[in-house]
N, C-alpha and C positions, 0 to 999 in steps of 0.2 A: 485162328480157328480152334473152336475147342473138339474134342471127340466127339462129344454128341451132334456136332454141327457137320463133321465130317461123316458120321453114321447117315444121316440124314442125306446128306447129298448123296454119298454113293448110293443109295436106296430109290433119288429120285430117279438119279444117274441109269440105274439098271431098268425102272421101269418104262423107264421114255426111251431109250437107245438099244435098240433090237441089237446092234452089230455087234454090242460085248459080249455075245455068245459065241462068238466066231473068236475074241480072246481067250477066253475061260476054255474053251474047244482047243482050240490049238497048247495053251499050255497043258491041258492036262492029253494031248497025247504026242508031244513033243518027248523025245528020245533021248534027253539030258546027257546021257553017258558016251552017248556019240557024238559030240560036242568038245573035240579036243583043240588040237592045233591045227587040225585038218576039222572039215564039217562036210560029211555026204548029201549030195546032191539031193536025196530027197528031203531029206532035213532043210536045206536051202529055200525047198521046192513050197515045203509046210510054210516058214515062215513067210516068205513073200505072197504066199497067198492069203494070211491072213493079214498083211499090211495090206492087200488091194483088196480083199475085203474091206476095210474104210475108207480106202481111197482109190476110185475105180481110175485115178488119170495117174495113178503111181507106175512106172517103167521100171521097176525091180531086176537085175538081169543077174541070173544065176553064177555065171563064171566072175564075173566083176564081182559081187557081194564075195563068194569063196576066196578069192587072191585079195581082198582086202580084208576079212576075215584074217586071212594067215600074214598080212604085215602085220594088225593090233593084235594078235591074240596074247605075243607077251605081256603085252599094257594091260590088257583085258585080267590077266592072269592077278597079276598085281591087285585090282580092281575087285576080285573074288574075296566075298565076305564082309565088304563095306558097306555100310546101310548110308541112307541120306538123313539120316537122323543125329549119324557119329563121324562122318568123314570130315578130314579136316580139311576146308574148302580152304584155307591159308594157304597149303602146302603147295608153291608154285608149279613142281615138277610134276604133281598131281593135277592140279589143273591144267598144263600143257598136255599130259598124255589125254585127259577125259576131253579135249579143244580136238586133239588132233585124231585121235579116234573116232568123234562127233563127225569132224569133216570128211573123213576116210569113210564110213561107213554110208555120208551122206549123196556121195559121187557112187553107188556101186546100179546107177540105171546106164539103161544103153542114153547113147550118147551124153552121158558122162551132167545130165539134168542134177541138179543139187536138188534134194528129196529130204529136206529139213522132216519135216511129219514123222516122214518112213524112217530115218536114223534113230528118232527117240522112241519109238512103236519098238524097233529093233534090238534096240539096246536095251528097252525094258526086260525085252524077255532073255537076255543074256546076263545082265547082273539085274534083277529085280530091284532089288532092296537098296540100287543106288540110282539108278536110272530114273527118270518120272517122264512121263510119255507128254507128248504138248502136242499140239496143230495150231493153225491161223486163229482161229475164235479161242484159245487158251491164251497166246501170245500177244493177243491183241487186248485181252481184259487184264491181265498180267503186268505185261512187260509197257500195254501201249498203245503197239507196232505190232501189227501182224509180221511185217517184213524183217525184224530183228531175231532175226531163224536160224545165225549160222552155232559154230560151234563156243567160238570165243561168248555170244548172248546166251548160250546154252549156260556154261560157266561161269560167267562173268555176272548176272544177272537172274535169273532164271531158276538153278540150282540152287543159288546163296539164298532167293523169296520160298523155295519149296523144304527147304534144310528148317530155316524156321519153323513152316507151318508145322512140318512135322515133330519138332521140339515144342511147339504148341500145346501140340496135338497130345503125345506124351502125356504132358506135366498136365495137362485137366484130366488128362487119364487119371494116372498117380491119386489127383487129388480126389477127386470127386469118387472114386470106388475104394479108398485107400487100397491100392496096389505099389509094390514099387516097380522101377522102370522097369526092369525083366518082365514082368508078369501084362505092365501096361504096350509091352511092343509086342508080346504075344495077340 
């Protein structure tokens, strides 16, 4: 995909899908700096409500998201300052922590439902710029498989197709407005 193809979509993206106001909402009054090892309750409270904002049958549970929050956050930590454009999806220990933080984060509803959607909604807005958000109709034109949802497809599959595009995406930048990458990841 080139840039302008990607301008394009998101433009359609925003004008036919009312809910990405409830994304753009929530980040922009989401409380970043209280966002440590530990994460406040209301902070919890913000995010899962703007995942069940898209998805009204998501069972998000406050206490379960914060104690797996605090098993990944060192992984996570690691994880800060990676874009999907530069991480080295090779790096196997890299890929077992972003597998296994996928699937931790993806268990945090009551009764312990795997919440494929809700993990990647989640983990967008905690590392942005490496994260890329999916659901069933993304996975299913993608990958396939709607049902190829857990953390290893995440990685394994998934990430490796979105790394490209966005290395795509880049390089028609670059060329087409002569920028170099700095200027074109701006």
């Amino acid at each position: 995909m080139n840039y302008e193809d990607l301008l394009a979509e998101h433009e359609r993206f925003y004008s036919g899908e009312n809910r990405a106001y409830y994304y753009d909402e929530y980040m922009k009054h989401k409380d970043w700096s209280s966002w440590g090892n530990t994460v406040p309750v209301i902070e919890v409270i913000k995010l899962l409500g703007f995942v069940l904002s898209w998805d009204p049958h998501f069972e998000g549970d406050v206490a379960t998201f914060r104690h797996a929050y605090e098993r990944v956050y060192p992984r996570l930590v690691r994880l800060q300052g990676m874009t999907i454009d530069s991480v080295d999806l090779d790096d196997g220990n890299l890929r077992a922590d972003i597998r296994e933080i996928f699937d931790d984060i993806a268990y945090c509803t009551r009764g312990r439902r795997y919440e494929s959607t809700g993990a990647s909604k989640m983990l967008h807005t905690i590392v942005p710029q490496l994260f890329v958000m999916w659901d069933r109709k993304i996975r299913l034109g993608i990958l396939g498989d709607e049902n190829r949802k857990y953390g290893g497809n995440y990685i394994d599959e998934f990430l490796p197709l979105m790394q490209q595009e966005a290395m795509d995406v880049r390089t028609s930048c670059t060329k087409k407005l002569k920028l170099d990458e700095d200027q074109a990841i701006e």
